[in-house]
C-alpha positions in Angstrom: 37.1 -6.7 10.2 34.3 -7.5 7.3 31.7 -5.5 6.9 28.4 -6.0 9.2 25.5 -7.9 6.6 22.1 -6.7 7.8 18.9 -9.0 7.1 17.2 -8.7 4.0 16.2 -4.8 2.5 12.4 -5.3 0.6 12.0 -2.7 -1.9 8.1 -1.8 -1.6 7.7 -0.5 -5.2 9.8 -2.5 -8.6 8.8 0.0 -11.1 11.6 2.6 -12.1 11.9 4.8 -9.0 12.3 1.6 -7.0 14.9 0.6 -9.3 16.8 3.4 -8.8 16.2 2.7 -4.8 17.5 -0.6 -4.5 20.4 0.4 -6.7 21.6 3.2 -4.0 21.2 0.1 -1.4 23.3 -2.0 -3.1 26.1 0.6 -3.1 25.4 1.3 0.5 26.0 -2.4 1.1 25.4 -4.1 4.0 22.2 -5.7 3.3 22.2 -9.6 2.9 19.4 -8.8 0.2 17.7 -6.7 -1.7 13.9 -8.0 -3.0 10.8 -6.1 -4.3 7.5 -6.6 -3.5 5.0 -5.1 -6.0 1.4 -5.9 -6.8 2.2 -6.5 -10.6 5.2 -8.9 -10.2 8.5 -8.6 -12.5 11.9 -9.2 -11.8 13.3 -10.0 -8.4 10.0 -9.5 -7.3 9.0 -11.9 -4.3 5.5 -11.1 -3.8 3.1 -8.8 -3.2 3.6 -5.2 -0.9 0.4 -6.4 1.2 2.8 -9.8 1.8 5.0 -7.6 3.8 4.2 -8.5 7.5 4.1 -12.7 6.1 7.6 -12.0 4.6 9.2 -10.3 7.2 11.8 -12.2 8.8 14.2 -11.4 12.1 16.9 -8.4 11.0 15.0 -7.3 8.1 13.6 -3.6 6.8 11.8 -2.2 4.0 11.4 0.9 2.4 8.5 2.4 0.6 9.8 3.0 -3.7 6.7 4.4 -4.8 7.1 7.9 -6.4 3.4 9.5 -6.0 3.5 11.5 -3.0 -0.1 10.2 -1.8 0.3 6.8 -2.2 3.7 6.7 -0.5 2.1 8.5 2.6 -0.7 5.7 2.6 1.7 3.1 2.0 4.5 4.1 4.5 1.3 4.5 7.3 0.3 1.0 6.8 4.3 -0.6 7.5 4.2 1.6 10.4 1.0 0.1 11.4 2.6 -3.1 11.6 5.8 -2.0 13.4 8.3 -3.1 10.1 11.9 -1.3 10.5 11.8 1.4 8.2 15.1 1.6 6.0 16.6 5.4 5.0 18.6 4.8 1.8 21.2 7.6 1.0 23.6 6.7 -2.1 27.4 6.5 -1.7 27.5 10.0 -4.2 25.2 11.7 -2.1 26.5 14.3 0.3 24.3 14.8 3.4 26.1 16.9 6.1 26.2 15.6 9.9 24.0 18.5 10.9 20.6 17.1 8.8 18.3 15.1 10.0 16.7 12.5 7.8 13.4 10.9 8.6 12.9 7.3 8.2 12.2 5.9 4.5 13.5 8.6 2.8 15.8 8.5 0.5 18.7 10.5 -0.8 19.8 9.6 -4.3 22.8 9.5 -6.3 24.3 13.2 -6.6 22.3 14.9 -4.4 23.1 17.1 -1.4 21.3 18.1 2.0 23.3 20.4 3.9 23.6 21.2 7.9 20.5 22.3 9.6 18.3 20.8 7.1 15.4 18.3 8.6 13.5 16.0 6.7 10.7 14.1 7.6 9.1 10.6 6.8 9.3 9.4 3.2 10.9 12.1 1.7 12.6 11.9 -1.5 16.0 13.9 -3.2 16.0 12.9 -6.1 18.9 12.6 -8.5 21.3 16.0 -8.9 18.7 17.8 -6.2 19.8 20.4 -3.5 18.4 20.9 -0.5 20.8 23.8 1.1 20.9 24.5 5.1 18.0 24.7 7.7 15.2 23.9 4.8 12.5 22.0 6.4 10.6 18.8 4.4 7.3 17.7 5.7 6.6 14.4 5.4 6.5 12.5 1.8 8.1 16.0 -0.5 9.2 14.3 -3.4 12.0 16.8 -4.5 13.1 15.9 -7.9 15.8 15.2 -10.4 18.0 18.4 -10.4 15.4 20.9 -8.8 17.4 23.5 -5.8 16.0 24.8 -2.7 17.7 28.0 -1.1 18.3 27.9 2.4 15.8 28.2 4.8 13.2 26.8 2.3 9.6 25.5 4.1 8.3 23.1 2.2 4.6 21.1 3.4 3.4 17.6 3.7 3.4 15.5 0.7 4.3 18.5 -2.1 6.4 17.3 -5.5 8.9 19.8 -6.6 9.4 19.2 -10.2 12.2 18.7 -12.5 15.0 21.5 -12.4 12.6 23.7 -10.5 14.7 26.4 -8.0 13.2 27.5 -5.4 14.3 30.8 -3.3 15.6 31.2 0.1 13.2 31.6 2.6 10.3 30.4 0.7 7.4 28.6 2.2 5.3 26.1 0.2 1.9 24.1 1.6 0.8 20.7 1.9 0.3 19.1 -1.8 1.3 21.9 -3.7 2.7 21.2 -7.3 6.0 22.7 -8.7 6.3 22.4 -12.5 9.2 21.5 -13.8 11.6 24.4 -14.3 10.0 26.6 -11.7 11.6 29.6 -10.2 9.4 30.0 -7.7 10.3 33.5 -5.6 6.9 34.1 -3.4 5.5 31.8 -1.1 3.2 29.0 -2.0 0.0 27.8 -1.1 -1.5 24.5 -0.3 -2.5 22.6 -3.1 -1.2 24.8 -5.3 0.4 24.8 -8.6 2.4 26.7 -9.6 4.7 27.1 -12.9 7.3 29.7 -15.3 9.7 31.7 -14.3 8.8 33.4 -12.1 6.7 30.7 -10.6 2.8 31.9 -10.7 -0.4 29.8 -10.2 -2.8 28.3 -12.7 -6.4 27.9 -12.4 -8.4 24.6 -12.1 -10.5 23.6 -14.4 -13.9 23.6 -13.9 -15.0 20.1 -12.2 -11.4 19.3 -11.3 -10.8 18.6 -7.4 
């Protein structure tokens, strides 16, 4: 028996992250299609993401590409809105156990593992080489990226980018819209829009006027 070919998959986002997305869905396969929309055009780009809901057409789905955590949250409330299937993307390489639970739109890329008891919401994204070990928790939109590791049991709030190669403890919790540099150990909980960076992980001030 052939395989089952869905509608078409539109790619919300054709810069590189939304690359990368649509090349884990072709390896999934399945998908009749697989477009972009994106504001400034390019290459297998069919219009514009606020064209979405005129595009849409009967066994379709979409999935937000767009690698800022805010604008992702925004842009994945508004297809919601209008009642689009949401696509989760997980490349062929990736290993996600049975025991996770993976939100709609996010996406697992290639390399990457989630193990058992791990549950991520809306939006999220494991990026290339990441880890996320067992019973971690992901708020929605947590960008994790390429090659960063989080212990088991790791907490982790709404919308909050883990930078590259950053490692982050077992049992740690992180807030909402904190900022991990890149090559973080971070071994103490974090706080909400935080940022946090060295080994081990400690916070830096603003500067003055900055929000």
């Amino acid at each position: 028996m052939g395989m089952l070919v869905m509608g078409r998959l539109l790619v919300l986002g054709a810069g590189g992250h939304g690359r990368v997305v649509a090349d884990s869905a072709g390896r999934m396969g399945g998908w009749g299609c697989i477009a972009f929309l994106d504001d400034g055009g390019g290459e297998g780009v069919i219009g514009h993401c606020d064209d979405l809901e005129q595009l849409m057409q009967e066994g379709d789905a979409c999935v937000v590409a767009i690698g800022d955590n805010a604008r992702r949250m925004v842009m994945l409330k508004k297809v919601e809105d209008l009642g689009v299937p949401v696509a989760t993307v997980v490349d062929p390489s990736a290993a996600v156990s049975d025991g996770a639970v993976l939100g709609s739109g996010t996406v697992v890329l290639p390399r990457a593992a989630v193990n058992t008891g791990a549950n991520l919401g809306s939006g999220c994204i494991v990026n290339t080489g990441a880890t996320v070990d067992h019973d971690c928790v992901l708020r929605d939109c947590v960008h994790v990226s390429p090659g960063a590791h989080l212990g088991g049991d790791v907490t982790v709030g709404e919308g909050t980018w883990i930078g590259l190669g950053a490692s982050i403890r077992h049992g740690i919790r992180i807030g909402d819209r904190a900022m991990i540099g890149a090559g973080a150990a971070v071994v103490s909980d974090v706080a909400s829009d935080a940022t946090v960076v060295g080994v081990p992980a400690r916070p830096i001030a603003k500067k003055d006027g900055a929000p």
